[in-house]
C-alpha positions as a printed Julia matrix, in Angstrom:
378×3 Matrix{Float64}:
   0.0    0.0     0.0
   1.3    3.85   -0.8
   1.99   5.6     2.41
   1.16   9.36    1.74
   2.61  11.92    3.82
   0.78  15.01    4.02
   2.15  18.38    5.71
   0.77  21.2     7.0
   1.82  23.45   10.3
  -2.16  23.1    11.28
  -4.81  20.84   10.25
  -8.29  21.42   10.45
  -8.47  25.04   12.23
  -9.49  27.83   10.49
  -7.62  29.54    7.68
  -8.36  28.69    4.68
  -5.13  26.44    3.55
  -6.23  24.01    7.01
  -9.41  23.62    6.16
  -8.25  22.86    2.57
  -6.32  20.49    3.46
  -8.58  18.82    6.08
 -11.11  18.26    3.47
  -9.16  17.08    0.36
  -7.01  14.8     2.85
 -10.36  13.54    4.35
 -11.67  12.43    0.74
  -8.21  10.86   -0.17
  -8.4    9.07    2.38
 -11.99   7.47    1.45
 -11.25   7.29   -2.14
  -7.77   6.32   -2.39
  -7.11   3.68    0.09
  -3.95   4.64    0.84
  -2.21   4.8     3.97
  -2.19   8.69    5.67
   0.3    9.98    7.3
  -0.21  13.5     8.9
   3.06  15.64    9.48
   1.5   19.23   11.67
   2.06  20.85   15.04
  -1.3   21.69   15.93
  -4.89  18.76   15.32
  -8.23  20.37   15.56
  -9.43  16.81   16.47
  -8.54  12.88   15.77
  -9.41  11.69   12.18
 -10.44   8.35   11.45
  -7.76   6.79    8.41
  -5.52   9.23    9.38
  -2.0    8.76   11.54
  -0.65  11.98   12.98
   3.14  12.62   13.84
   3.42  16.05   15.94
   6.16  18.5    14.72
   7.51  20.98   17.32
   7.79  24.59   15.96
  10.56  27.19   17.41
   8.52  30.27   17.44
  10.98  32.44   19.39
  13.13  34.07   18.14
   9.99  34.43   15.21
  12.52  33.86   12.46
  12.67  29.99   13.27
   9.33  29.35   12.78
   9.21  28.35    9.17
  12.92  26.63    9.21
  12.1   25.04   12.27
   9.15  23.79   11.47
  10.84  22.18    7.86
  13.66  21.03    9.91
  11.82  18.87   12.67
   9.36  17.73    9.05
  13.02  16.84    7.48
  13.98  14.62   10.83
  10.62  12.56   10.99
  10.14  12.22    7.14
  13.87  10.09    7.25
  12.54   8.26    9.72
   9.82   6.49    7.52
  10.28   5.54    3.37
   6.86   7.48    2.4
   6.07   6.98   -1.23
   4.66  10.01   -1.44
   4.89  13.66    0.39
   2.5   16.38   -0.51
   3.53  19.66    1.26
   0.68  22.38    1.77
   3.62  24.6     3.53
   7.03  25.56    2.64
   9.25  22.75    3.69
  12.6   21.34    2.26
  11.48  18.84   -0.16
   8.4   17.69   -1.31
   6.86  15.8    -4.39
   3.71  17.87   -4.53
   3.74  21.54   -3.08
  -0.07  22.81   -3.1
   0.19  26.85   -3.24
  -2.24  28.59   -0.65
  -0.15  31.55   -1.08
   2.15  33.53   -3.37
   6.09  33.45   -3.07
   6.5   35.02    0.03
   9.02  37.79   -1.45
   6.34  38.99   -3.78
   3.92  39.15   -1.29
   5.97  41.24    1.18
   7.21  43.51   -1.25
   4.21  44.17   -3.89
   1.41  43.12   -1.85
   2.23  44.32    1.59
   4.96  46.83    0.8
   7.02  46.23    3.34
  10.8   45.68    4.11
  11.52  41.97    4.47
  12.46  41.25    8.24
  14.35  38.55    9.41
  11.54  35.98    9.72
  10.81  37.0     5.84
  14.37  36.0     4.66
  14.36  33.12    6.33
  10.5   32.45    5.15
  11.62  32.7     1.43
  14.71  31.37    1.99
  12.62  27.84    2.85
  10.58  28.14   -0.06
  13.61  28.84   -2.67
  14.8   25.92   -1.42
  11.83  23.85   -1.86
  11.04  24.93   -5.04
  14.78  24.6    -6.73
  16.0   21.91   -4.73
  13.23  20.03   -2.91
  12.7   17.68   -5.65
   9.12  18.91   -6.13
   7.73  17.04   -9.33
   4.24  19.14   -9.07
   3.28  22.34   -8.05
  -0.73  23.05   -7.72
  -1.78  26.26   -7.36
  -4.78  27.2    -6.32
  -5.8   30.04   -8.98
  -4.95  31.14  -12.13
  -3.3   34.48  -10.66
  -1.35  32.53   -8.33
   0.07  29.96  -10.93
   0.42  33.52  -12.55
   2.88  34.76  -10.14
   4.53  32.02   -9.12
   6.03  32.1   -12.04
   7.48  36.06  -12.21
   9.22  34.9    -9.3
  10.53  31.42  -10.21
  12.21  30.65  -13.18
  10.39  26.65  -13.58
   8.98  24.87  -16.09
   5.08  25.77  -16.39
   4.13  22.43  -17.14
   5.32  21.23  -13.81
   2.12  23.82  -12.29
  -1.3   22.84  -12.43
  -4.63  24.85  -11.28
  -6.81  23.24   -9.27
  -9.37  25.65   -7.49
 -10.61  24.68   -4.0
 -13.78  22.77   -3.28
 -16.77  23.01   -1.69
 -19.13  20.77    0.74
 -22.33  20.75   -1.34
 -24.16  18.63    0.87
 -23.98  21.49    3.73
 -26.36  23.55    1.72
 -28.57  20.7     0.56
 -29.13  19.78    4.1
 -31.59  23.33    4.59
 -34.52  24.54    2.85
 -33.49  27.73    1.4
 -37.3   29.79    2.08
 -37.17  28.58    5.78
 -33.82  29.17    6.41
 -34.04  32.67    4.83
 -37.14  33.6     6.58
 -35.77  32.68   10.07
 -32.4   34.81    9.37
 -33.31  37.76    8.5
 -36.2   37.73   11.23
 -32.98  37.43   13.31
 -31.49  39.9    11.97
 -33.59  42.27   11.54
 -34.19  42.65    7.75
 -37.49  44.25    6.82
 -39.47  43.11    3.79
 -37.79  44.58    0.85
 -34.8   44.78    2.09
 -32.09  43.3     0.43
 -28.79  41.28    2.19
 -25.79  41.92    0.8
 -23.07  39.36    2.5
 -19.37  39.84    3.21
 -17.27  37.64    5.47
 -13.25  37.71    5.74
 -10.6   37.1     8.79
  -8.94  40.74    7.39
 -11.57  43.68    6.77
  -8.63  45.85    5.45
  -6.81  43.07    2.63
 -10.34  41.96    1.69
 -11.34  45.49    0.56
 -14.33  46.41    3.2
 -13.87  49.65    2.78
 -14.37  49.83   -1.34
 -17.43  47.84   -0.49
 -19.08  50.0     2.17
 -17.8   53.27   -0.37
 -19.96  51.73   -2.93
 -22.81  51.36   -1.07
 -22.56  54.38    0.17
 -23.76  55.63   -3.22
 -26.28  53.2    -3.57
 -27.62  54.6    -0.34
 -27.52  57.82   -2.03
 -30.47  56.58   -4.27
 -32.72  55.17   -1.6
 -32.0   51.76   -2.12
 -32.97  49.68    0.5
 -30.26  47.4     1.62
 -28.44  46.13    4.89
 -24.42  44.79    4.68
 -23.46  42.0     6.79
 -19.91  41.65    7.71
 -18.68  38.5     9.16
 -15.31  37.76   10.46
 -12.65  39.48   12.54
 -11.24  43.13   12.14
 -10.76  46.16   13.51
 -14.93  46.94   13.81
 -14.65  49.99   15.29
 -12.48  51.8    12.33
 -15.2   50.31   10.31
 -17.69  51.3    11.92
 -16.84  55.15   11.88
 -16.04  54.75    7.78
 -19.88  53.51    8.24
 -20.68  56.73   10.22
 -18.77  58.85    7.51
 -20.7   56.95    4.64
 -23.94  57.87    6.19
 -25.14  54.17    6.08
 -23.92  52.81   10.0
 -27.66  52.09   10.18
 -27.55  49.64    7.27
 -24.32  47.84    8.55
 -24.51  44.4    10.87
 -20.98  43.08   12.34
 -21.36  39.72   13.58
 -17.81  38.96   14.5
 -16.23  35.54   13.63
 -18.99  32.86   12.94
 -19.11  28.59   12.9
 -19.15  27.41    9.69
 -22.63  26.59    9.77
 -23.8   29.55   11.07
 -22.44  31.4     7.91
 -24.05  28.61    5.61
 -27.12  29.72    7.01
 -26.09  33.6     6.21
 -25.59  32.85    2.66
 -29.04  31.0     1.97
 -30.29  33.62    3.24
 -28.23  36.57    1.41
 -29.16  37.84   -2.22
 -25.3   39.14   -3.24
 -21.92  38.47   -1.96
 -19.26  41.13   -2.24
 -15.26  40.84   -1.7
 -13.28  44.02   -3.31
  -9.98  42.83   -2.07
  -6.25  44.6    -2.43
  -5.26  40.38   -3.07
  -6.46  37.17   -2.48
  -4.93  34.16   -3.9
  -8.37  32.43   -4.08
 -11.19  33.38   -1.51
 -12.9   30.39   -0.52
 -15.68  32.4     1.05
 -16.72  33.22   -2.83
 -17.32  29.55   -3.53
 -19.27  29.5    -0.55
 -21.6   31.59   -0.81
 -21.93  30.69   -4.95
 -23.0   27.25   -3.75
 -25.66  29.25   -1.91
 -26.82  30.81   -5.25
 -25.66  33.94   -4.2
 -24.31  36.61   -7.59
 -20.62  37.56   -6.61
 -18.67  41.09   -7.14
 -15.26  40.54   -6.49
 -12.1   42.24   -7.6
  -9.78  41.45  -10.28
  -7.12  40.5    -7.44
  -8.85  37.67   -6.05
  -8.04  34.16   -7.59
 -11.87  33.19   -7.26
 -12.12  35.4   -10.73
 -11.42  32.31  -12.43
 -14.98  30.58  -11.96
 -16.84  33.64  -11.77
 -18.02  35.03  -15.78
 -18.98  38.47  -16.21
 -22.55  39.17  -16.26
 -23.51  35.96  -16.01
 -23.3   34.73  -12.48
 -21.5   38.19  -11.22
 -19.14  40.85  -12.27
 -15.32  41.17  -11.72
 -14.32  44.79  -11.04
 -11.21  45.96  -12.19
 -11.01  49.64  -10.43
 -12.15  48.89   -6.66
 -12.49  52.94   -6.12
 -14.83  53.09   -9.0
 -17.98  53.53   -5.96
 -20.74  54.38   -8.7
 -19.6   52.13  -11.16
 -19.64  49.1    -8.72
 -22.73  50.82   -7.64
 -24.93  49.94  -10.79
 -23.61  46.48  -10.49
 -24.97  45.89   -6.98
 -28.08  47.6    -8.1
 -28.36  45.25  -11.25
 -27.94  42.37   -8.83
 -30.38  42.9    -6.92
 -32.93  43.76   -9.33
 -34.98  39.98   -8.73
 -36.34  39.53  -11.96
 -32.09  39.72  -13.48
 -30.91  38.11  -10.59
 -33.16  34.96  -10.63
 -31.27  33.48  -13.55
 -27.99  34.76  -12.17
 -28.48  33.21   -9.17
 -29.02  29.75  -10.92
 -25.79  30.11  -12.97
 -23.69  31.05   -9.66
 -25.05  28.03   -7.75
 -24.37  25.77  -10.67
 -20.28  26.87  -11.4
 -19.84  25.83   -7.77
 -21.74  22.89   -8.22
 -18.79  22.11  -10.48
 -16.03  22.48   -7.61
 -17.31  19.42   -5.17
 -14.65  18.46   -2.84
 -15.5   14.99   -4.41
 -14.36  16.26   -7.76
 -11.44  18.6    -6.34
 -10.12  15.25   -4.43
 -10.41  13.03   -7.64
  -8.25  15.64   -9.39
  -5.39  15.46   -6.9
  -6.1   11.46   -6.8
  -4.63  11.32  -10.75
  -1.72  13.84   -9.68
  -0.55  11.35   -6.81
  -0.79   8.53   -9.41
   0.93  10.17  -12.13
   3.6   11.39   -9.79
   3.67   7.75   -8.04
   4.18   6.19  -11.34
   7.39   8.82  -11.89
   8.7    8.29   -9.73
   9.07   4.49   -9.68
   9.86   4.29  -13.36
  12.91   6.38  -12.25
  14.01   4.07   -9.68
């Protein structure tokens, strides 16, 4: 039997690369057969089919984490003759490296704009290595504008990339009826007949662009359009709150704070747009989500989700996130019932597309083409 090694610093809490890799690894397991292996610091909970190995991290001095963390991987890899280790974090040497993230020089200087510290250089330093001289016979990245600029900053062959998006539970939706569950939310929430619910949700109000959105609907405000914004997650709420204030629409704005994944579920079914204007985003799982939901998106030309959504016909990709009235008349368009009713189909059916079922059986042919590889080149 293959023994599959899979990496990641934590498995199963939230962020969106552990709960990617909690639910492709939990598939693999039930359609591959093979024998798991789990290499990670930190275990939300025990998983049946799966055998976890706990690797220490040095977090102090901070510029240790990532080496360490490779290091003590290196050390209990040797220990065991895996035939296969797929890396969802920058390690030493891998056969498959999944990219949650951009090359971590890129990011710091184009994305954050920011002098690389210590714990930077040693952060990329990790990932050159991987990538040049970790043996790594496929690279998956999660978007098209990752794969993108992956390779500005690495000089590899492109065929050794492939895009797989994320995936998406289907059968958490399915569970609900959509009218009941939409009635009971916004009675929660306070939502008067009429009103439409426009949906955000991120873990970073400032990257994911909450600002752009709330300028936008400022000027739908402007027109009497009756609306109110919910914003899930974690961020700074008060700052927020006053650009709220300043927008004249703090009376149209909900903050929930952080919510359990079925909790937000629940938001979405109930929701008629989803909005997520960010500076970057290598993906955006949240998009997905709330597609599956049949929810029209408006997201940025910076997130990686762009790639399932098509123009006009289950949202819109904006280009120019200060462009408040032009955004504006998309939102407006959106919510119009009788043009979103056949948008709303066409969102819910590209995610229906991106099952974790499907996602999984993807990455199953990867791990048998690269099995195969590498034993013809014994």
């Amino acid at each position: 039997m293959s023994k599959i090694a899979v990496v990641i610093p934590k498995y199963g809490l939230i962020g969106g690369a552990e709960q990617f890799a909690a639910e492709l690894t939990g598939r693999l397991i039930l359609q591959t057969g093979y024998d798991f292996h789990l290499f990670a610091n930190r275990l939300q909970s025990p998983v049946s089919g799966l055998i976890y190995h706990r690797v220490p991290i040095i977090s102090f001095p901070k510029f240790f984490t990532t080496v360490s963390f490779a290091y003590f991987v290196r050390r209990r890899l040797e220990k065991n003759n895996f035939t296969l280790v797929h890396s969802h974090e920058r390690i030493y040497a891998a056969d498959i490296f999944t990219l949650h993230g951009i090359p971590h020089r890129y990011w710091i200087k184009h994305i954050r704009r920011k002098k690389m510290s210590l714990y930077d250089l040693a952060t990329a330093w990790v990932e050159k290595k991987l990538v040049y001289q970790g043996g790594c016979r496929k690279f998956v990245a999660v978007s098209a504008l990752t794969k993108e600029i992956f390779l500005r900053e690495y000089a590899i062959d492109p065929g050794k990339i492939e895009v797989i998006h994320p995936g998406v539970d289907l059968s958490a939706y399915e569970r609900y009826d959509q009218e009941t569950v939409r009635q009971k939310i916004r009675q929660e929430l306070g939502i008067a007949a009429g009103e439409s619910l426009i949906l955000f949700a991120s873990m970073n109000f400032e990257i994911k662009g909450l600002d752009a959105v709330l300028m936008s609907l400022a000027k739908l405000n402007a027109q009497s359009f009756p609306f109110k914004l919910l914003v899930a997650g974690k961020g700074n709420i008060k700052k927020y709150s006053k650009i709220a204030e300043r927008a004249q629409i703090a009376p149209r704005v909900i903050f929930t704070g952080p919510l359990a994944k079925e909790k937000l579920i629940q938001m979405y079914l109930a929701g008629d747009l989803y909005m997520m204007l960010s500076e970057f985003d290598t993906f955006g799982m949240v998009v997905l989500e709330a597609m599956a939901a049949g929810l029209p998106v408006i997201v940025s030309a910076s997130v990686g989700a762009r790639d399932i959504v098509t123009e006009g016909k289950n949202g819109f990709i904006v280009k120019d996130t200060t462009a408040s009235g032009a955004i504006a008349d998309k939102i407006r368009f959106l919510l119009n019932k009788d043009s979103r009713r056949q948008i709303a189909e066409d969102a819910r059916s590209a995610a229906s597309g991106h099952s974790w079922e499907s996602i999984a059986a993807q990455y199953q042919k990867i791990y048998t083409d690269v099995i195969a590889e590498k034993m013809k080149n014994r």
